[in-house]
VOGU-3710 file (C-alpha; in Angstrom, 3 decimals, decimal comma):
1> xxxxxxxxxx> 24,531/19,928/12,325  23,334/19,956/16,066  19,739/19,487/17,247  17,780/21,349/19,566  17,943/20,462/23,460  15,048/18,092/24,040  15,069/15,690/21,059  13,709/12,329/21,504  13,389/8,614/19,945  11,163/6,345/20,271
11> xxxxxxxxxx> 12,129/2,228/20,625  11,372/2,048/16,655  13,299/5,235/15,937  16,530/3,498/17,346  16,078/-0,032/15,867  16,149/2,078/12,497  18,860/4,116/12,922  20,871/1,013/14,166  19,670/-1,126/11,434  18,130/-3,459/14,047
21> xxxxxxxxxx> 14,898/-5,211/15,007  12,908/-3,214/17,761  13,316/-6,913/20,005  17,245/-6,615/19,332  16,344/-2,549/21,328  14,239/-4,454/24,322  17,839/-6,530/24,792  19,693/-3,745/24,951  17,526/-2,036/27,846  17,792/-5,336/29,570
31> xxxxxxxxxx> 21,397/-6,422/29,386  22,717/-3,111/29,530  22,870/-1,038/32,862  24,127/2,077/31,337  21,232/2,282/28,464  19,614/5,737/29,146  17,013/5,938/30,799  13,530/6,914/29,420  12,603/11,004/29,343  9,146/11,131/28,092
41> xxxxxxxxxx> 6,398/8,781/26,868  4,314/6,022/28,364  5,876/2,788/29,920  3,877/0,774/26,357  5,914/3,840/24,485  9,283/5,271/26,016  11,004/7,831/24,794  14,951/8,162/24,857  16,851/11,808/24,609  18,572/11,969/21,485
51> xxxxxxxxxx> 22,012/12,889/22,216  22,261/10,061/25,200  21,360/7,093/22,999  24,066/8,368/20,204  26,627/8,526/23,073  25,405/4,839/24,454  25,645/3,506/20,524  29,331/5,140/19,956  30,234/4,035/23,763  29,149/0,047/22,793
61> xxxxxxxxxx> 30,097/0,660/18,963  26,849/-0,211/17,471  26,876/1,069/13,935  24,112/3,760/13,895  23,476/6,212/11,090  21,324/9,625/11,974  20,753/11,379/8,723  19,752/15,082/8,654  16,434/14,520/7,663  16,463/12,146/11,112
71> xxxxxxxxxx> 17,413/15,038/13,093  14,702/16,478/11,536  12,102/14,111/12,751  13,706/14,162/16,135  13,599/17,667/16,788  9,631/17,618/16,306  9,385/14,539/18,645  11,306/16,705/21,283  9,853/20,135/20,706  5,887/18,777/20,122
81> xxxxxxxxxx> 3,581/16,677/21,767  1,512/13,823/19,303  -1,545/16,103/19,417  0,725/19,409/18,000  2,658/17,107/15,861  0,573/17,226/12,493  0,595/20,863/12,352  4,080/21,110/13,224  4,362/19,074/10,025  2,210/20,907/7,880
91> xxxxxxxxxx> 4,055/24,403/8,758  7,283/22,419/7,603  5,808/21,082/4,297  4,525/25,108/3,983  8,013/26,213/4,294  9,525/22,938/1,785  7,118/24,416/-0,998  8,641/28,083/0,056  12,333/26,667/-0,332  11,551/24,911/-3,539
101> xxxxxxxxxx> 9,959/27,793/-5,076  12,562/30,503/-3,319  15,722/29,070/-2,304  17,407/32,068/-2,469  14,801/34,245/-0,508  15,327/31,512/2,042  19,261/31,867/2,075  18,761/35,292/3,272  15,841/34,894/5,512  17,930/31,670/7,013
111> xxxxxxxxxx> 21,069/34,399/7,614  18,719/36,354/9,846  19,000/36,118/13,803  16,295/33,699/15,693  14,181/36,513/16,924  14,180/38,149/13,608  13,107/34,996/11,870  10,098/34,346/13,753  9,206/37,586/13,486  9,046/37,482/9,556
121> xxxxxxxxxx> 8,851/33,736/8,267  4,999/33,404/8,930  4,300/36,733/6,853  7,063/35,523/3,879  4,873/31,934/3,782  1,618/33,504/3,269  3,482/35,568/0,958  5,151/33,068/-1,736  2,991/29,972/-0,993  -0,630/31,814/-0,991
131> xxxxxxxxxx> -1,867/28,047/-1,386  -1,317/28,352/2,438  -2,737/31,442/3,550  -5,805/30,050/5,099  -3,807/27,563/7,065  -1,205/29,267/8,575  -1,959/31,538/11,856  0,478/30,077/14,266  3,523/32,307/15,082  6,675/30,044/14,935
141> xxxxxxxxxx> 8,535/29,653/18,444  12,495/29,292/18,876  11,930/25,476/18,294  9,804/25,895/15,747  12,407/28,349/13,998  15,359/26,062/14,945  13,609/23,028/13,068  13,344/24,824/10,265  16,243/25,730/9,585  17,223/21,981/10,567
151> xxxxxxxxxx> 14,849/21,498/7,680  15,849/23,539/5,044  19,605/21,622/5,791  18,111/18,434/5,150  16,565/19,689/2,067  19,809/20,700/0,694  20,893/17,060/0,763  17,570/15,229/0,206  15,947/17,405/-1,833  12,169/19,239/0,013
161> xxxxxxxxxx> 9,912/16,902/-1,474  12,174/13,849/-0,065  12,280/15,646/3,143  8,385/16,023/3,550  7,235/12,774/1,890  10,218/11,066/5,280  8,206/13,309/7,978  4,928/12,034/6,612  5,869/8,724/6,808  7,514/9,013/10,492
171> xxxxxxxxxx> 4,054/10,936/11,500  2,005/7,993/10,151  3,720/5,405/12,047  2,845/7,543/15,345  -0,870/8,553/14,413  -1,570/4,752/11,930  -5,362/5,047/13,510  -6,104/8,815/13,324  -6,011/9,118/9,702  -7,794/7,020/7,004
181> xxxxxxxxxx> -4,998/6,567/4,337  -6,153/4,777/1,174  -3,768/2,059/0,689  -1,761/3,145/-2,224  -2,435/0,231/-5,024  -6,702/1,438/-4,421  -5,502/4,824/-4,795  -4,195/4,124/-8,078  -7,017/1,518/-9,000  -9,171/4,620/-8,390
191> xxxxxxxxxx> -7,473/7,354/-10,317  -7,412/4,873/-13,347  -11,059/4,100/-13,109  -12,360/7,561/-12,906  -9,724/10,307/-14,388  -7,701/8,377/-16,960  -7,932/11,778/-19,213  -9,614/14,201/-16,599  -7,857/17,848/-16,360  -9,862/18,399/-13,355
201> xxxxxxxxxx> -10,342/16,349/-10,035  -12,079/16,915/-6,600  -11,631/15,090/-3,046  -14,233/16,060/-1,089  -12,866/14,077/2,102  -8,995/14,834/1,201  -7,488/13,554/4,247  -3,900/14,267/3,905  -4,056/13,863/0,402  -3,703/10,068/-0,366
211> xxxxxxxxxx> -5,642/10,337/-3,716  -4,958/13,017/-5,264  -1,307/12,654/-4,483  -1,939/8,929/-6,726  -3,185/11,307/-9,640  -0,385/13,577/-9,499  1,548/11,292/-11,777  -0,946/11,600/-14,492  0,426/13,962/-17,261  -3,485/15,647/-18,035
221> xxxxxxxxxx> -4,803/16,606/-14,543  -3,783/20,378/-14,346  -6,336/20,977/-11,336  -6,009/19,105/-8,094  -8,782/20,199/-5,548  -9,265/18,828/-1,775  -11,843/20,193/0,959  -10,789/18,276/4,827  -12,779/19,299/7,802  -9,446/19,009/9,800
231> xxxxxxxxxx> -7,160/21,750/9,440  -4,301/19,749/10,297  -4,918/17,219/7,428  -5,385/19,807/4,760  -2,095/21,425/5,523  -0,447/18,273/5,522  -2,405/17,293/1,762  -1,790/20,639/0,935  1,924/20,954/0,728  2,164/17,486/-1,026
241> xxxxxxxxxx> 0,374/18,031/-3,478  2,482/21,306/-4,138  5,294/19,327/-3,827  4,407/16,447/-5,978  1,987/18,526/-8,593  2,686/21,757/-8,071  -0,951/23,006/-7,610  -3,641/22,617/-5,041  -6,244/23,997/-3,128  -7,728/21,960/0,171
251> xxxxxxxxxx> -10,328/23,881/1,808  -11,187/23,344/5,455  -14,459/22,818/6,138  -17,113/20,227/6,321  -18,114/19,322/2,914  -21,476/18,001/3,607  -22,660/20,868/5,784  -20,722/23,977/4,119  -19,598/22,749/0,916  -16,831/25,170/-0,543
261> xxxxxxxxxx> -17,379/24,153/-4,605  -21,013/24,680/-4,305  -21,527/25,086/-8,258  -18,292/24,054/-9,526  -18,287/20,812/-11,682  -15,069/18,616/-12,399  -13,965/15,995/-14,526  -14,159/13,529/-12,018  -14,454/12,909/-8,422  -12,664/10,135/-5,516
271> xxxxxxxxxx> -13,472/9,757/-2,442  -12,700/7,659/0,527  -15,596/8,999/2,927  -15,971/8,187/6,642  -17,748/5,074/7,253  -20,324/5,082/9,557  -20,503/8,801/10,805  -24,327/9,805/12,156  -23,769/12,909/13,017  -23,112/13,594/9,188
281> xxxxxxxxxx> -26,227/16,329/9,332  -29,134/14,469/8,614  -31,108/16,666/10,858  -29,972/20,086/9,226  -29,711/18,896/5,691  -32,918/17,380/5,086  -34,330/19,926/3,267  -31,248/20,731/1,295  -31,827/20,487/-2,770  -28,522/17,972/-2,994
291> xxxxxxxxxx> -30,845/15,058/-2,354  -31,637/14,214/-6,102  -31,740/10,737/-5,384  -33,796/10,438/-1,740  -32,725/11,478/1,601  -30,262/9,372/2,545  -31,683/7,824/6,284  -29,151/8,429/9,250  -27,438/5,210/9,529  -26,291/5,180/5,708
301> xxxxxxxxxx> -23,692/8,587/5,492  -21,716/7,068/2,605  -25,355/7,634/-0,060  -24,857/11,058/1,328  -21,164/11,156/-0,235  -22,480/9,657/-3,348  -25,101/12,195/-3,968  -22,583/14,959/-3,103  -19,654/13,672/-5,349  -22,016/13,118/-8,273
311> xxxxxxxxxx> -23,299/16,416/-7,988  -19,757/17,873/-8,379  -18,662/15,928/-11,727  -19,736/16,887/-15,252  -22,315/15,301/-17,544  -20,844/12,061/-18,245  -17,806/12,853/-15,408  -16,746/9,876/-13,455  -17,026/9,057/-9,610  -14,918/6,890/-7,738
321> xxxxxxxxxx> -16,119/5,791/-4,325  -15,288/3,565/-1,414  -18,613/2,212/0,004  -18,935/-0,302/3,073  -19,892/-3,578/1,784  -23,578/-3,539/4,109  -24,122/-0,350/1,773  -24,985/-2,635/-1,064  -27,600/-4,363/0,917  -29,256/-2,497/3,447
331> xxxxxxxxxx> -32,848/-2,219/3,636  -32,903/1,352/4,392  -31,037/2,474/1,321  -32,649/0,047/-0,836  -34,336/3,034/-2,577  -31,685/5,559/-3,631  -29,657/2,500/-4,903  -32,749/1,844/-6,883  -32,809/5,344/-8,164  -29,256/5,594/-8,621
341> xxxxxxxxxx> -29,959/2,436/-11,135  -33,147/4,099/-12,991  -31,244/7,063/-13,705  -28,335/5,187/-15,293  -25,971/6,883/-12,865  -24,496/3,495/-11,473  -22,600/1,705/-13,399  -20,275/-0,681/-11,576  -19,702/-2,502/-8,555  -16,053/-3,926/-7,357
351> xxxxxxxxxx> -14,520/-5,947/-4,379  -11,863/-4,659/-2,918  -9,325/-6,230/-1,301  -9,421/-6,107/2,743  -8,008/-3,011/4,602  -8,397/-2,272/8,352  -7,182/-4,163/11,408  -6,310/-7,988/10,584  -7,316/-7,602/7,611  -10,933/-8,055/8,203
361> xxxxxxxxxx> -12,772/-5,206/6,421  -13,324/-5,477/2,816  -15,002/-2,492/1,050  -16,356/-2,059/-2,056  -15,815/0,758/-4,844  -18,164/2,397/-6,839  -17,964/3,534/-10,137  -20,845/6,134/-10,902  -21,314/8,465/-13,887  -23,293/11,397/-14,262
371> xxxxxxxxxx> -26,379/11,128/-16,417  -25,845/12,976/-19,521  -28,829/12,420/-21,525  -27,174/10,078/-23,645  -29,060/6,611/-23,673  -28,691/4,799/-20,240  -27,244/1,729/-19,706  -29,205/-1,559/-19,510  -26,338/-3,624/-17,309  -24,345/-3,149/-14,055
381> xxxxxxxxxx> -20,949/-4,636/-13,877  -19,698/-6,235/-10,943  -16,694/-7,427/-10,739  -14,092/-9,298/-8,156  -10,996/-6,990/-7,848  -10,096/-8,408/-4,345  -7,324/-10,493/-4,871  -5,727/-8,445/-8,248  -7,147/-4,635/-8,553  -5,790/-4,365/-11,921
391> xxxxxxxxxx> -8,577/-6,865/-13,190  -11,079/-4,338/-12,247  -9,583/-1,978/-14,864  -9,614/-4,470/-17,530  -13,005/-5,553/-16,496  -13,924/-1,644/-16,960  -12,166/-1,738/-20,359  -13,919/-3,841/-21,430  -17,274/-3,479/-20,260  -16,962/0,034/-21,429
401> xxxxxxxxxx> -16,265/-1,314/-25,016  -18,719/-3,884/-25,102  -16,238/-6,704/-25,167  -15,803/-10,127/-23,332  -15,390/-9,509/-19,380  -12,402/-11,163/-17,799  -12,989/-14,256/-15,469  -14,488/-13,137/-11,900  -16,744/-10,011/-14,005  -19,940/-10,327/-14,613
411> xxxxxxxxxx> -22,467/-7,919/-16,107  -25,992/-8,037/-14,783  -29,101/-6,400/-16,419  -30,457/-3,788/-14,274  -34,089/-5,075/-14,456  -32,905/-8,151/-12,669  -31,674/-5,945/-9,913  -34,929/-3,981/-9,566  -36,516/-5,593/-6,622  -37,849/-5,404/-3,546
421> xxxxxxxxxx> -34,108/-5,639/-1,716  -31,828/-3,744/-4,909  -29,241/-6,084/-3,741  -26,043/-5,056/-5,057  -23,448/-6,811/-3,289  -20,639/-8,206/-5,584  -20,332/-11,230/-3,681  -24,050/-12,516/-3,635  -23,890/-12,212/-7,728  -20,610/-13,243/-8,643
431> xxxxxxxxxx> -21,148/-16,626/-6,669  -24,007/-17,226/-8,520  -23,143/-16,028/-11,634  -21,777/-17,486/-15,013  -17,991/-15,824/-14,231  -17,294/-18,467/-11,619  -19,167/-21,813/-12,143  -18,877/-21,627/-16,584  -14,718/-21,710/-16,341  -14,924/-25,329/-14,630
441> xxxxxxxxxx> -13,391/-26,802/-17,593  -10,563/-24,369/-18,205  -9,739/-24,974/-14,798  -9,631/-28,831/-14,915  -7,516/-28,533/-17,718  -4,609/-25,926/-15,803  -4,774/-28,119/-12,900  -4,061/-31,213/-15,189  -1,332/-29,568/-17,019  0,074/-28,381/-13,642
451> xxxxxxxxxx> 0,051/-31,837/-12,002  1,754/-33,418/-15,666  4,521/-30,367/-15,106  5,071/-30,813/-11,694  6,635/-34,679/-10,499  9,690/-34,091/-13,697  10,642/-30,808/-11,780  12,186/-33,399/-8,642  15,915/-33,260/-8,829  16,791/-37,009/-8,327
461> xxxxxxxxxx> 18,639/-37,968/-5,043  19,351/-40,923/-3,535  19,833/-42,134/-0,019  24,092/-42,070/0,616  26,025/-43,504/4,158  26,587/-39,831/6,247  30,442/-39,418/5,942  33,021/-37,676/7,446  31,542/-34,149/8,780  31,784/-30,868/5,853
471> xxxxxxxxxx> 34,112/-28,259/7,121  31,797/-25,133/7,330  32,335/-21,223/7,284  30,220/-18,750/7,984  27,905/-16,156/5,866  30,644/-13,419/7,831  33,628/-14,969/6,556  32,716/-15,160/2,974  31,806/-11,456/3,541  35,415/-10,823/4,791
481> xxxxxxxxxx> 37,154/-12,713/2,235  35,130/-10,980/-0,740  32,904/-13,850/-1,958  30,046/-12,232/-0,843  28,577/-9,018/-0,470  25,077/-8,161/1,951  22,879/-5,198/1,333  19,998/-4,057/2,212  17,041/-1,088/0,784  17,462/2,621/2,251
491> xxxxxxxxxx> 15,491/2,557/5,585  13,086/5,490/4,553  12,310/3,428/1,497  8,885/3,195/1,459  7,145/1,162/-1,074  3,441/0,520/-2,989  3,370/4,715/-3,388  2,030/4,376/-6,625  6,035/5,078/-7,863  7,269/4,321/-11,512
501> xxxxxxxxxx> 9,389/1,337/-10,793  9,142/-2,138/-9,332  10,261/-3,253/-6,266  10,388/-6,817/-5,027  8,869/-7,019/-1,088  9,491/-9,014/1,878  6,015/-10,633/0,815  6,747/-11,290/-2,748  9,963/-13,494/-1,128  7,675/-15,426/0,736
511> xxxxxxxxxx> 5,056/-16,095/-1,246  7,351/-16,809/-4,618  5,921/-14,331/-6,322  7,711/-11,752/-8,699  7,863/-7,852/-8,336  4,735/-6,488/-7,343  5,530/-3,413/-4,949  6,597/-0,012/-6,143  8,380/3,027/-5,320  9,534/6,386/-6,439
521> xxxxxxxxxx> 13,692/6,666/-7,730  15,363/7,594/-4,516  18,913/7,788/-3,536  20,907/4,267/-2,567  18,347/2,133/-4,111  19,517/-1,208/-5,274  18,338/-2,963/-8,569  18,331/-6,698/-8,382  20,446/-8,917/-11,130  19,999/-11,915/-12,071
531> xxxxxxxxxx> 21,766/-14,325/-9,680  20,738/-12,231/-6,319  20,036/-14,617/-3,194  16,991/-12,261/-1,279  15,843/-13,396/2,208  13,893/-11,503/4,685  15,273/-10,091/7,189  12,966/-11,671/10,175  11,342/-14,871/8,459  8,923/-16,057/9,960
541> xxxxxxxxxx> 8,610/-19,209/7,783  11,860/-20,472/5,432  11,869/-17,972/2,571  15,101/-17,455/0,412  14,580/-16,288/-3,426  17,129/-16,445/-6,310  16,346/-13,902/-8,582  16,110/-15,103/-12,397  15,752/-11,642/-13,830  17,307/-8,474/-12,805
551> xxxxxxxxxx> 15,759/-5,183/-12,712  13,589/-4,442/-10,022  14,090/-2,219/-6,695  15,189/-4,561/-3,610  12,437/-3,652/-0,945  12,625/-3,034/2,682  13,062/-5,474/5,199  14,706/-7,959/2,625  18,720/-9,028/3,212  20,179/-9,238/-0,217
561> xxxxxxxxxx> 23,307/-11,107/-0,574  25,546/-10,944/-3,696  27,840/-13,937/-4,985  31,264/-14,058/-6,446  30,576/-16,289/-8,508  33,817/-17,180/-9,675  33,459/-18,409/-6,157  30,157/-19,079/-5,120  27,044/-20,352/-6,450  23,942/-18,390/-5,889
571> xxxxxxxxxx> 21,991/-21,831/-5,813  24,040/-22,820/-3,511  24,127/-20,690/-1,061  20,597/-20,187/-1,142  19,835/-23,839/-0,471  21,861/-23,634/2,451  20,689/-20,595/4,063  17,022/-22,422/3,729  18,532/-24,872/5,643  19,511/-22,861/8,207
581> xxxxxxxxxx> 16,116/-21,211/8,443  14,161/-24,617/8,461  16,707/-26,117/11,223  15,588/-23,110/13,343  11,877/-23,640/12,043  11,831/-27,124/13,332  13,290/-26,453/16,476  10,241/-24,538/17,632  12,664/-21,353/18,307  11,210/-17,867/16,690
591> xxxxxxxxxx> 13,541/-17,507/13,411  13,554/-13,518/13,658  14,892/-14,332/16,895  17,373/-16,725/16,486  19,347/-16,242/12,888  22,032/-14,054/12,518  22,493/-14,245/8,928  26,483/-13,881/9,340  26,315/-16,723/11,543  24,641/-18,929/9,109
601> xxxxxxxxxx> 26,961/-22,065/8,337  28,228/-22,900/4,534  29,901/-25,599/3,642  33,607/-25,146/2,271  33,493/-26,987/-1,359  34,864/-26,440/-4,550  32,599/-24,659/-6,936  32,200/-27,631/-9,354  30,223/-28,906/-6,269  28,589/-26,029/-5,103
611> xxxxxxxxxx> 27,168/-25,849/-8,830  25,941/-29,553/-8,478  24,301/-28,904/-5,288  23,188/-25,405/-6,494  21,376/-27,474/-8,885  19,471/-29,516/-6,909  18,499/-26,823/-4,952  17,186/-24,766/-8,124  15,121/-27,613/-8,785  13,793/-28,079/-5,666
621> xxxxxxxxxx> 12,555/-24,656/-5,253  11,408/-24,639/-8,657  8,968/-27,869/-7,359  7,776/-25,589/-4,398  6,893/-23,078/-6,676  4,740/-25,221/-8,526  3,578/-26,950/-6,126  2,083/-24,313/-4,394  0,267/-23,086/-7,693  -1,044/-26,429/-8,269
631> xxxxxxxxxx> -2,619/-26,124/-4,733  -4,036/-22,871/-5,660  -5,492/-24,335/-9,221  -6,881/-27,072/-7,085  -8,399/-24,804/-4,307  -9,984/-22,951/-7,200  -11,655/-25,954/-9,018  -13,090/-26,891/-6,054  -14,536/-24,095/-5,796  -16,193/-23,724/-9,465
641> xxxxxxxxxx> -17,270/-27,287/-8,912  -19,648/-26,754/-5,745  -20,627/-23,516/-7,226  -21,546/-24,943/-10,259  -23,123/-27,863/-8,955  -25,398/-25,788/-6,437  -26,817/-23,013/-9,202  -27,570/-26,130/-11,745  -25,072/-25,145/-14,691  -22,382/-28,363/-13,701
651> xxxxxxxxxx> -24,099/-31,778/-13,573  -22,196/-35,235/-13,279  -21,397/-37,114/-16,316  -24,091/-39,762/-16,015  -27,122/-37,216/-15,314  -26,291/-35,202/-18,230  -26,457/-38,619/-20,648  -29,584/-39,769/-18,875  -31,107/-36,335/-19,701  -29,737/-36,538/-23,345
661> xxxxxxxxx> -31,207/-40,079/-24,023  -34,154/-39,122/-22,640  -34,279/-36,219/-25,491  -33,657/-38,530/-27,816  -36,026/-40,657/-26,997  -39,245/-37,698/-27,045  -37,943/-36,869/-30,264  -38,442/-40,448/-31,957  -41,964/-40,610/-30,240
//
């Protein structure tokens, strides 16, 4: 398969197809005279030509491995600039839906000259994919007609939906702060919340597509609707959603300003609307007969979105919204959140966990219904889904059924809300609330348990005279000699997509958590068994994990390295490649710079010793483990206890027997 003249990577691009580190890249550049020089890009961002930096890798025989669906992504880096490269993209994804529905058509079209191509493939799309025809006026040029059919060989091995969901990905990476993407596990938290049985579902601020891609996997939504004021987005949302659900329509326009459902009701509604936006048409839509609730004021867009999503859902129909925290509090929309409560068409508040740079923004979602005459409800829940967004859907559960909330839920009576401020933020009323301060007790009681569980977990050693020095081998030659085996994930594995299976992340590793990422089936995916020694593959503190229980997907980023163990113990080796990473730790160098995991040193013992000092290892890790959630179970007594003591429902001991002696004693008088 060749690739058009003028294909480019970027520094990340090679430490990918190299199976590198992008620092390992900067080395090269440096210690190499003959690295290629840069063609394109910025001095911050270079970019390399294609075919020179596969000649430099084969020249210096650095495994590399350029897939067609790479040469793909290559051939738009070279052919488009960052502004054209979206709707390059979305053309491609028009023409993936094409091949999928029409491979044969394609075999003839692709058996056609260059010129001839062009000429037709624009009129053929519009043709078999009329989900397109409003976003596709560009004639294709001879590298736009070259990529394709680069494409539609990629999608013969990968599959078009593989091929699309890889160029998405790649396009991401370059343009992370031009799109708002909805990180997947609040996608899913929001499909679940507001269409759990809906046939029918509307984004009106699509963006590529993020949530109604996380509803394609529900078996009852038949309808998938999108309106994007960018054109580039909606193409983009467009075609994965064909791919993925095999129906859409994104219109392009703005929603607010020319809405394109105007009378159309659905199930239920998401959205993840642009924060802070004043020129959202206050001015021109003032009068406009949407405004059921109050004008929203300038500075407060997202009640605009509220008003507009609620009046596109059914009686009784479900919205799901990401608000700004401040829009829970601000004085000047004090009084549509108060009408929003009158009418009954609010019904829950939840934290969210942070999302934007460092971490530092943490929104809100919220759950609104609209009124269908049917009695309204007297209580608001809130509830804390910040640190676990599944505990908002069982706080929803049961709230909905009248049941006991979970711990960190509370559900507040409306009057009490019905003031002069309508505060609503989660935060302010959770802290103060019965859901943190009342579970004092519980807590005492884990943390006791915990600290009774944790001192037996200490393997016992003993102090010995250092003897004669171990003889050691090497991660590399255990490789060699078959003891061992490394792997690692598929590098386009991409993970937390709202996917059917489990996959175990470089984050789980560190924090000694199981499973909690997942990801779609894919080619070359490994599943864990029990006995697996996972590290990452640039720690930046000592992390190595023994899986207990196989099953899971190994994520990206992780090293996983397979025993023999007729030969080696997985304990073992695992307590020895933590002290490799802790030796580097100590030394104050940077551990993603300084371990080569081949290089790491093993001692050469028989396996009746490995197993003993597997042991001890097993136990001290198990000791971490619980350690570490005995500091959390302390952190969060703490916690219950100051908020307890400062809203007056914990006391000490002795105040609470003065005050009952003194009861006693008004009742004999």
């Amino acid at each position: 398969m060749t690739v058009p003249g003028g294909a480019t990577v970027a520094t990340a691009d090679i430490a990918r197809l190299a199976g590198v580190g992008r620092a390992a890249v900067s080395n090269w550049r440096r210690r190499f005279p003959d690295f290629p020089p840069p063609v394109g890009g910025s001095s911050a961002s270079p970019l390399f030509d294609l075919m020179q930096i596969e000649a430099w890798l084969g020249r210096h025989n650095k495994p590399f491995q350029l897939t067609p669906v790479d040469r793909v992504w290559q051939a738009l880096r070279g052919a488009a600039t960052d502004l054209e490269l979206g709707d390059r993209i979305g053309y491609l994804g028009c023409f993936l839906v094409f091949l999928q529905r029409d491979p044969a058509r394609w075999k003839t079209l692709d058996d056609q000259t260059d010129a001839v191509m062009a000429e037709q493939l624009t009129e053929v799309l519009g043709r078999d994919v009329p989900e397109f025809a409003h976003l596709l006026s560009d004639m294709p040029d001879a590298d736009t007609v070259a990529t394709v059919r680069l494409t539609g060989d990629a999608a013969d091995h990968e599959g078009p939906r593989a091929v699309f969901d890889f160029l998405c990905d790649r396009y991401l990476e370059v343009h992370s702060r031009r799109h708002t993407v909805t990180p997947a596990p609040i996608a899913a938290l929001m499909v679940a919340l507001a269409a759990p049985e809906a046939e029918t579902l509307l984004d009106p601020a699509c963006g590529i597509g993020t949530l109604l891609l996380a509803a394609a996997e529900s078996p009852s939504i038949r309808e998938f609707r999108g309106q994007e004021v960018n054109q580039t987005a909606a193409r983009i949302a467009t075609a994965r959603l064909l791919l993925h659900a095999g129906d859409a329509h994104v219109a392009v326009a703005d929603s607010l300003r020319a809405d394109a459902y105007g009378g159309e009701l659905f199930d239920a509604v998401v959205c993840n609307p642009p924060f802070a936006d004043r020129s959202w048409g206050h001015a021109e839509l003032a009068d406009d007969a949407l405004w059921e609730y109050g004008l929203p004021p300038r500075g407060e867009p997202e009640l605009a979105w509220v008003q507009h999503c609620l009046r596109h859902v059914k009686p009784g129909g479900t919205v799901a919204i990401v608000m700004p925290s401040a829009a829970a509090n601000r004085r000047s929309g004090r009084r549509i959140r108060g009408n929003l409560l009158r009418a009954g068409a609010l019904h829950a508040l939840i934290c969210l966990p942070a999302a934007g740079p460092s971490g530092a923004v943490a929104p809100d979602l919220w759950l609104l219904r609209r009124p269908a005459g049917t009695r309204r409800p007297d209580e608001l829940l809130m509830t804390d889904g910040s640190s676990d967004p599944v505990r908002a859907v069982r706080a929803w559960d049961a709230f909905s059924a009248g049941s006991d909330l979970p711990p960190g839920s509370r559900a507040i009576p409306i009057i009490d809300l019905l003031d002069d401020d309508v505060d609503l933020a989660p935060a302010r009323h959770l802290c103060t609330g019965e859901a943190f301060s009342s579970g004092y007790a519980p807590a005492l009681a884990s943390l006791g348990a915990a600290v009774d569980a944790l001192a037996p977990t200490l393997p016992d050693l003993i102090d010995i005279p250092i003897g004669d020095e171990l003889v050691m081998t090497t991660v590399g030659e255990m490789v060699r000699t078959g003891a061992l085996t490394i792997c690692q994930a598929p590098m386009k594995m991409v993970t937390n997509e709202g996917g059917p299976t489990s996959v175990l992340t470089a984050r789980d590793v560190r924090l000694g958590r199981p499973a909690s990422g997942t990801a779609l089936p894919m080619p070359g995916a490994i599943t864990l068994r029990a006995g697996d020694v996972v590290t990452p593959l640039s720690p930046r503190v000592p992390a190595v994990h023994v899986v207990s229980d196989g099953g899971p997907l190994l994520g990206p980023r992780l090293y996983l390295l397979r025993a023999d163990t007729r030969q080696l113990d997985p304990y073992f080796l695992a307590g020895f490649l933590r002290v490799a990473q802790g030796s580097a730790s100590a030394s104050g160098s940077s551990l993603a710079g300084r371990i080569d995991i081949r290089r790491t040193r093993i001692p050469r013992l028989p396996l009746s010793e490995q197993r003993r000092l597997g042991e001890a290892f097993r136990r001290l890790m198990l000791f971490e483990a619980r350690l570490r959630e005995t500091a959390a179970l302390g952190a969060e007594l703490v916690e219950r206890g100051f908020v307890g003591l400062g809203d007056g429902r914990l006391r000490p001991m002795e105040m609470a027997d003065q005050a009952d002696n003194g009861r006693d004693r008004n009742g004999e008088g």
